[in-house]
Every structure is written in C-alpha cells, then in structure tokens.
C-alpha positions in Angstrom: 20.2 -11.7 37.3 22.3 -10.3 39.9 21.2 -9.7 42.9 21.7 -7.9 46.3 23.7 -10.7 47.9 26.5 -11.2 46.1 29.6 -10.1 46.9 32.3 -7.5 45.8 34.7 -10.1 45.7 32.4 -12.9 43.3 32.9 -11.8 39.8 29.3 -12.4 38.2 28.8 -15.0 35.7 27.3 -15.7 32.8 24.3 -16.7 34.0 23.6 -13.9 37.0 25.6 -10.8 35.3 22.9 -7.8 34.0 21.5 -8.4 30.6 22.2 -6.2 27.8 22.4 -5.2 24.7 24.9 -6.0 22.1 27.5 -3.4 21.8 28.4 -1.9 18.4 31.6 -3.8 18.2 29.9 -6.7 18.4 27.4 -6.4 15.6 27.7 -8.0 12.1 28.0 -5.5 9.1 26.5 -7.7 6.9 23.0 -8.2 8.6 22.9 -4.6 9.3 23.6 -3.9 5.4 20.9 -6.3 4.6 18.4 -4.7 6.6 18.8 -1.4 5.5 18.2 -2.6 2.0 15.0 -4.2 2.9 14.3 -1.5 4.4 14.3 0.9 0.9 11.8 -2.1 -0.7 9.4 -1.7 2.2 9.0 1.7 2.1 9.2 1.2 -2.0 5.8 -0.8 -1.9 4.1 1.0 1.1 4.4 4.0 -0.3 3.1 3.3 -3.4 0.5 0.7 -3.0 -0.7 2.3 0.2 -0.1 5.5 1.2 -0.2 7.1 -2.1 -3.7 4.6 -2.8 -6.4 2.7 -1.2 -4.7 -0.8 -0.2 -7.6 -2.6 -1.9 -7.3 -0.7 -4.9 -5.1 -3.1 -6.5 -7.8 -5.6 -6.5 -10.1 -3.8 -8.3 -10.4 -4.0 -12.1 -8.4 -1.4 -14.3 -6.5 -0.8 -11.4 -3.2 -1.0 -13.9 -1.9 3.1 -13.9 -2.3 5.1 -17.1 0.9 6.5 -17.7 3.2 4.2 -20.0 6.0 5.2 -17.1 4.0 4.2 -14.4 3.2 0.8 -15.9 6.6 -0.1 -16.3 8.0 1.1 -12.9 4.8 -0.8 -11.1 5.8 -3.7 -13.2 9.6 -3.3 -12.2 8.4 -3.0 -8.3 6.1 -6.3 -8.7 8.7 -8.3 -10.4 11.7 -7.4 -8.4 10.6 -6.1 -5.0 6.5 -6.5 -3.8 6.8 -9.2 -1.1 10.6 -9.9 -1.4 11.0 -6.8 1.2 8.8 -8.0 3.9 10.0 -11.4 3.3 13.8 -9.8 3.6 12.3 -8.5 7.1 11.0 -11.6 8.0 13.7 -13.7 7.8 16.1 -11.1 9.3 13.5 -10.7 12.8 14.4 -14.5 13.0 18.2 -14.0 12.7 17.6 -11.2 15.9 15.7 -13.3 17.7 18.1 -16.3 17.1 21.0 -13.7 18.0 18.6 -12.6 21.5 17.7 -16.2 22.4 21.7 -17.5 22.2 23.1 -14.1 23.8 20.6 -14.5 26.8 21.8 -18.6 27.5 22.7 -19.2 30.7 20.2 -16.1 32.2 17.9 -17.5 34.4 15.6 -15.1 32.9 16.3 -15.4 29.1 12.2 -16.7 28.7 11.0 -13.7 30.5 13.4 -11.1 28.6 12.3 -12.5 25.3 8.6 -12.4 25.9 8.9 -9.0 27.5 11.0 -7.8 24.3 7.8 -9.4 21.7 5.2 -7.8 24.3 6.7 -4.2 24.2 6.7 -4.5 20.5 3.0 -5.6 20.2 2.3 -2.8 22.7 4.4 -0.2 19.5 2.6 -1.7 16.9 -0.5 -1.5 18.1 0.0 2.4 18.7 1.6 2.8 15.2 -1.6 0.7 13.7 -4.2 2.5 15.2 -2.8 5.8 15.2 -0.4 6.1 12.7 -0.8 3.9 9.9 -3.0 0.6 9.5 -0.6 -1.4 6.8 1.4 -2.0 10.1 3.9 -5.1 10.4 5.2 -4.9 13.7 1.6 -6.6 15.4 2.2 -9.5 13.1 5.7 -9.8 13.5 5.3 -9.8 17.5 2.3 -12.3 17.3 4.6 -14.2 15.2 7.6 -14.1 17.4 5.5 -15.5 19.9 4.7 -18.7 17.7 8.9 -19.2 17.1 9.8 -18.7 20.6 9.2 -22.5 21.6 11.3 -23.8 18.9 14.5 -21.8 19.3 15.4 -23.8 21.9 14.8 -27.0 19.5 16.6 -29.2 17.6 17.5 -27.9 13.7 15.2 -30.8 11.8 12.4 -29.9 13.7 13.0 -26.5 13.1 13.3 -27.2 9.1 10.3 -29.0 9.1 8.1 -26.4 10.6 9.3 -23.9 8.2 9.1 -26.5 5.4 5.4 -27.0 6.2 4.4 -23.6 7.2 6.1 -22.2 3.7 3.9 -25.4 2.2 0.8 -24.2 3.5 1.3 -20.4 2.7 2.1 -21.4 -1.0 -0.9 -23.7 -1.8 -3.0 -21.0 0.5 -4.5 -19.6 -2.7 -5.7 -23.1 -4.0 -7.3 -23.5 -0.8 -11.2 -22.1 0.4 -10.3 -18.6 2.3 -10.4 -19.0 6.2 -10.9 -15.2 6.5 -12.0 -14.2 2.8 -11.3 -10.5 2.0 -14.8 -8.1 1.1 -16.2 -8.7 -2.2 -15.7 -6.8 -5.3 -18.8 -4.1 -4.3 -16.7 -4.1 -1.1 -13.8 -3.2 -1.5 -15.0 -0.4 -4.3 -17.0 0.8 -1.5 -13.8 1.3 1.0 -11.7 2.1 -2.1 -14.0 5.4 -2.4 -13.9 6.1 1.4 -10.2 5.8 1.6 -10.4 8.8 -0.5 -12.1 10.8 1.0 -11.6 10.1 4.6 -7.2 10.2 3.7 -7.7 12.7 1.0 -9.4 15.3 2.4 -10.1 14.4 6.3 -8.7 15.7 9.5 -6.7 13.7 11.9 -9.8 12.3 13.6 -11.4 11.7 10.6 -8.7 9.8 9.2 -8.0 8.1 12.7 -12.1 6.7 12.3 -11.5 5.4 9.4 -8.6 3.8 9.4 -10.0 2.1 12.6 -13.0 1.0 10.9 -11.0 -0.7 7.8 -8.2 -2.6 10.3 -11.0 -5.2 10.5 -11.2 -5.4 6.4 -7.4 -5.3 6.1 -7.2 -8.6 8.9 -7.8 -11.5 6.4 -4.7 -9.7 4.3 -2.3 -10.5 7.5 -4.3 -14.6 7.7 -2.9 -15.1 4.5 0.7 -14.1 4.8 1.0 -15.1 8.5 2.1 -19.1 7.8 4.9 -16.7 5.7 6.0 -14.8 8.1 6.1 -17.9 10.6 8.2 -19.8 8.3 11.0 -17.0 7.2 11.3 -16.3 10.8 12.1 -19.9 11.1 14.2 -19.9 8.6 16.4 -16.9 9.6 16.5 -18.6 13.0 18.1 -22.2 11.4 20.3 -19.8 9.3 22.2 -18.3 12.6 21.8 -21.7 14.6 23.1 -23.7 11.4 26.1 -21.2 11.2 25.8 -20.1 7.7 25.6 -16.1 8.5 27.5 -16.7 12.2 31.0 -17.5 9.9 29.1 -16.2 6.2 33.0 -15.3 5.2 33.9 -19.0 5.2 30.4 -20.0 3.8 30.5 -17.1 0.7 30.9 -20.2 -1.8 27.6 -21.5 -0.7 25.9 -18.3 -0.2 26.8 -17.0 -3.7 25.5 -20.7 -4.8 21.8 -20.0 -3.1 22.2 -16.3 -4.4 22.5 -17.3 -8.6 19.7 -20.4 -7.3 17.5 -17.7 -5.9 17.7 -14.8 -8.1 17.3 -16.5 -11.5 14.4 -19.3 -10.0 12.6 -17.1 -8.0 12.6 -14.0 -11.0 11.4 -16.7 -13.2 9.2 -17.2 -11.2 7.8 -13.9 -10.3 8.5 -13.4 -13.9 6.0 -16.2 -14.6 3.2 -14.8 -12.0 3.3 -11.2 -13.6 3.3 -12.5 -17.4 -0.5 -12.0 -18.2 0.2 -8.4 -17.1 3.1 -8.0 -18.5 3.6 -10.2 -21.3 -0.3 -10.9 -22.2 0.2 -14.7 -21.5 -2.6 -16.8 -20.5 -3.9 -16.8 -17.3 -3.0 -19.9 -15.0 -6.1 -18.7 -12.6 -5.1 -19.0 -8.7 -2.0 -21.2 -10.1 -0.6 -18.0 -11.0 -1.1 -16.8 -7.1 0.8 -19.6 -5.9 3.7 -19.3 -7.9 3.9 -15.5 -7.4 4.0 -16.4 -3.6 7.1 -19.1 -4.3 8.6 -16.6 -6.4 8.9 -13.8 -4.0 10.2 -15.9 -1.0 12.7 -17.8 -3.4 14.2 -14.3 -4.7 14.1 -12.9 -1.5 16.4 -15.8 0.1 18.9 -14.9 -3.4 18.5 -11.4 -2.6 19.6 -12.1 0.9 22.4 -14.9 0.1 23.7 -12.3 -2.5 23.8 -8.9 0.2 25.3 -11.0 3.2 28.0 -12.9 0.6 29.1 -9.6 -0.9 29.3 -7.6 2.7 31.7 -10.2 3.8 34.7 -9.3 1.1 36.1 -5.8 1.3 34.9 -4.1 -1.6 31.7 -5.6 -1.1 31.9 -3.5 2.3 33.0 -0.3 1.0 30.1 -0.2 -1.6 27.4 -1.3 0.6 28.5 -0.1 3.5 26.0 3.2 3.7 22.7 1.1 4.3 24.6 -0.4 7.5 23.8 2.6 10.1 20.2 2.6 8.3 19.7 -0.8 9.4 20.6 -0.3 12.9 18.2 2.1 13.5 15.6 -0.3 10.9 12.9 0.3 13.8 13.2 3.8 14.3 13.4 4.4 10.2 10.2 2.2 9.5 8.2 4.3 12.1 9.5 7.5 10.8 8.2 6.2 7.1 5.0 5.9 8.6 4.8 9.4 10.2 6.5 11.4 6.9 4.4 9.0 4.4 1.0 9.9 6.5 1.5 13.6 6.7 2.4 14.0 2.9 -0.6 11.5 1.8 -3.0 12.5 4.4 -5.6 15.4 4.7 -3.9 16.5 8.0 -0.7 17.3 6.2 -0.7 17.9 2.2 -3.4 15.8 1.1 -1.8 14.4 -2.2 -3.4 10.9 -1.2 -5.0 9.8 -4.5 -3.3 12.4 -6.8 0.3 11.3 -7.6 1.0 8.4 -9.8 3.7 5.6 -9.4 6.8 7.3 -10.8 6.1 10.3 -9.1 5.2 9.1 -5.3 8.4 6.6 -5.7 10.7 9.8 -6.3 9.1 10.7 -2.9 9.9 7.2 -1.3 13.8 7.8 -2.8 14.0 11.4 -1.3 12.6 10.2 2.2 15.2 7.1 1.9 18.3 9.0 1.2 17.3 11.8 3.9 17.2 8.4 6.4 20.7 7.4 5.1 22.2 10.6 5.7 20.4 11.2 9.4 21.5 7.4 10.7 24.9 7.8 10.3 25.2 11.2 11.8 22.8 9.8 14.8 25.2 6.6 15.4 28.0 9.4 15.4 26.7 10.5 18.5 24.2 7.8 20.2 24.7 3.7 20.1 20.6 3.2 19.3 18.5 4.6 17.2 15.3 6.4 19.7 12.7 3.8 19.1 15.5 1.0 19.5 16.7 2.7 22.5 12.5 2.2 24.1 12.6 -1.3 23.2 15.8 -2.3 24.7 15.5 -0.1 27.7 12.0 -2.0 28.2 13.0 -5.6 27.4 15.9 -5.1 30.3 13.8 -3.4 32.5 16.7 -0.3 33.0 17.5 2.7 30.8 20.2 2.4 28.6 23.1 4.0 28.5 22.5 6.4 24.9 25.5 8.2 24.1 28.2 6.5 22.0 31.4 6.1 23.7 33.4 4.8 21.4 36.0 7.5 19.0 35.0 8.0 15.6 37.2 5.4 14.0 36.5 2.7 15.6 32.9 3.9 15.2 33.5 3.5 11.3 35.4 0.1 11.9 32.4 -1.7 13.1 29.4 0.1 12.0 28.0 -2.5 10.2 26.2 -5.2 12.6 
C-alpha cells in the first residue's frame, strides 16, 4: 500500500499502488452473462420452493402440486434448473475470487483484502439471514471462501484433487449416516404448519421470531451441500488459473465439447433421479439421491461451458448480451429478490405465502426478473457498481469508491459485459 513517504517523483508500483477495483473495461462479458443467467434459476427455485412454501414442504408426502400445469412446470424446474443455479453461483464466486486473488499479487496486503472482502460478506449475510430471509447463500458462500483461500495460492493438481474429493464426498453424502440429520417426518409437518401461519399471516416481528427459530432446523440443509459448494468454488478457481475462461475465445472448441458432455450426461442424469416422479420408474432408494446430486453439478458445468462459449462469438453476444448488466449488479439483484419475494409472500406485505401454485408464483419470479433486467442497465448507465456492490468494495479497500460512471455511453455498451 502506499504510504506517506514516498515521493512525487517515484511512480508506485505494483505492489505499493492503492488497491481497487476492476474497472468496467476490464471486465469479461461472458462471466457477467453467465451470472445473470444463474441468477433467473435462483430466484426460479427460491421463489417457488421457498417463498411461495414452507422449505420442508417438499419433503413431506403428497407434497407433488395438484394442478396438471403445476406438475409439469415443477417437473421442468427440477430437471433443468433446481441445484444447477446455485451450483452456476458456486463455481462463478470461485472464478471472482481467483480473478481478486491474481489482481491483488504483488500487494503486500492481498491476504488481508481478501479476508476483509469474505468477512464483510458474512457480516451481509448474516443481516439478510436473520432479517430478511433465512434460505440465505451468502453465509455459506463466505464460510466457504474462507476454506478456498489457502489453496489459491497452490499448485493446480492439488487444487483438482481437493475439488475431486470434496465433489466425491458431497455425491456419496446421501449413502452415508447424516452428520447433522434434518427433523423427522412429525417435524418437519410441525414447522411446515407454523411457516404458515407465522409467513402467512404474521407481522414483521412475528415472522422475524420464527424464521429465527427454524435457521437452526434449516442448518443440516447447508451440512449437506457445503463439500458442494467447496468443490465448485474450486473448480471455478482452476478454471481461471488453468486459462480456459482467461482466453475462452481460443478454448470455444473445448468448451462447446464439455457443454454437449454436460448437458446430455448430466440431463440424463437428472433425468434419471426424477424418473419415479416423472416417469413411474422404480425407485433406486438413496441411489437415486446421489445421482440427482451428480446430475445437477454435471449439467451445471454444460450449462456454463455452453453460456461462456457462445458469449465469446458475436452473435452469441448480441443475443445474450441483456443478462450482462444483471450480473454485474448479481449482489445487489439477489438481495433485492429477497426483499420483493418477502413482502409479496409475507404477512407484512400481501400475505399470498401458501396460496399461489407453481405456474402462477413463477410468472411472479419472471415479472420481478425482467423488471431487474431493465433497472441494471439503466443503473450502469449512470453508476460503475451496483449499491450493494458498491458497500462491499468500498469495505474490502477500506475507502469509498468512486460511484458515478465516467465513461460515454458507447464505450459503456462496448464493454458492458464482464
């Protein structure tokens, strides 16, 4: 960092000039792109398995909608989406902290930044879980970042090999005994029925005491996707190290190979895992688990070779190009989910919580989604960050950041993807 004692005449280096962000010019579209996609599946599932329901209401029996419609789009939204958007998110926090960890070499300081930036976003997600919404990410993402930190610095294989295990372990998880088992069946009827009534129809401290009391029920759901989340940010980490997304225009051939890999094994897959509901096959027990787990992370790494391959040629660009401002601002927008989700569910605000079915509450999700596509890009007109961004950076470097954009409209457009 610089300091006091250096002279108007030394030019600061690399490893003593002020931290800070990366500009908008210096941002890769296709990341971006990516990220405001997963961002659409997240708010996909929360809002429907979470907001609009108890979480543990999918565990219950005849917990399958009535409505022929709703079957089919709950079916779609399993197959295609549940778990391949948080595993999207996953792997793309370990591309940023890759990215944060290599633009920081050479800073005497690079260990502190990082932790400070993982510590100010436990310190957000722990407001935003008690708060605002208990399915919260962001406290499991920064515990998780925590774990990676170590082995950024590392050599690739080892690397590999702990995502290779940890993806191992999260897989055969379900043919394992339960470190932190979830509440039994009476259980989780029970706190099905409160959810009800405490999000349906209660206040703002009524909902606040109960969604503090059923953080401790929800924990064991984080136990067993936490090896997951370990692993992808691993894995987005090797991806930028490797140089796969650093030059993804000269690797498309590769990353269109792992896309058709991924997309038709890992819908198989899922395919596979959702075929007793679907399909009335036989029921492969806790097998079934395990492959729906290998399924979801498999498609999600096609879904994700497929997005970055297709940013990185022109037309590719031009048609995706609308998710890129939403991903920019991915921190702000999943917050803001939160906040619109709980007042339309919740008793504080219109109470439908319990009363829509799937079709319906995922028109909601789409209406919310396209109002955050059209409100990113006419923030990034005028700011470089998104608010909540703007916090967390301001934090991390210890200094406010300069907020208005100050770039002209076209080159704005030129490099609005990341």
């Amino acid at each position: 960092m610089i300091d006091g004692s250096i002279s108007s005449r030394t030019a600061p280096t690399a490893s003593d000039a002020p931290p800070k962000p990366m500009s908008p010019s210096e941002r890769i579209d296709a990341i971006d792109v990516l990220r405001g996609l997963a961002l659409f599946g997240v708010l996909a599932m929360n809002i429907v398995t979470i907001f609009r329901v108890s979480i543990f209401a999918q565990f219950l029996p005849n917990a399958e909608p009535a409505l022929l419609l709703d079957r089919a789009v709950a079916a779609v939204l399993t197959v295609a989406v549940d778990f391949k958007a948080l595993a999207l998110f996953s792997l793309l926090f370990g591309v940023g902290l890759a990215i944060q960890f290599e633009r920081l070499s050479g800073n005497t300081q690079r260990l502190i930044l990082l932790v400070r930036r993982l510590a100010v976003l436990l310190a957000i997600g722990l407001v935003h879980l008690y708060l605002i919404w208990n399915g919260d990410i962001l406290v499991e993402y920064a515990l998780a970042g925590f774990v990676v930190l170590p082995f950024l610095g590392g050599p690739l294989w080892l690397m590999a090999g702990a995502a290779l295990l940890l993806m191992g372990l999260y897989v055969t998880m379900p043919l394992l005994p339960s470190i932190v088992p979830l509440p039994g069946a009476a259980g989780m009827a029970a706190l099905v029925a409160d959810a009800t009534r405490a999000y349906g129809t209660g206040g703002f401290f009524d909902v606040l005491a109960f969604r503090i009391r059923e953080v401790p029920a929800i924990f064991p759901l984080h136990v067993m996707v936490f090896p997951r989340t370990v692993a992808l940010f691993l894995v987005g980490a090797f991806a930028w190290r490797s140089g796969v997304l650093r030059w993804a225009s000269a690797n498309r051939r590769l990353l269109f190979g792992v896309a058709t890999f991924g997309i038709l094994l890992g819908g198989g897959l899922s395919l596979a895992a959702a075929g007793k509901e679907l399909f009335g096959w036989p029921s492969l027990g806790r097998v079934c688990f395990s492959v729906e787990r290998l399924g979801a992370v498999v498609l999600a790494l096609g879904y994700a070779a497929a997005v970055i391959a297709a940013a990185n040629f022109s037309g590719g660009r031009r048609l995706l190009g609308w998710a890129a401002p939403l991903g920019r601002m991915a921190f702000t927008n999943y917050l803001a989910q939160s906040v619109i989700c709980g007042w339309i569910f919740y008793g504080y605000g219109l109470g439908q919580f319990g009363r829509l079915g799937v079709t319906a509450t995922l028109a909601i999700g789409i209406f919310v989604y396209g109002a955050q596509v059209v409100f990113s890009a006419w923030w990034l007109r005028r700011y470089r960050f998104g608010p909540v961004e703007w916090l967390w950076r301001s934090c991390m470097y210890g200094v406010p950041q300069p907020m208005r954009a100050t770039v002209n409209l076209a080159i704005m457009r030129a490099t609005i993807a990341d």
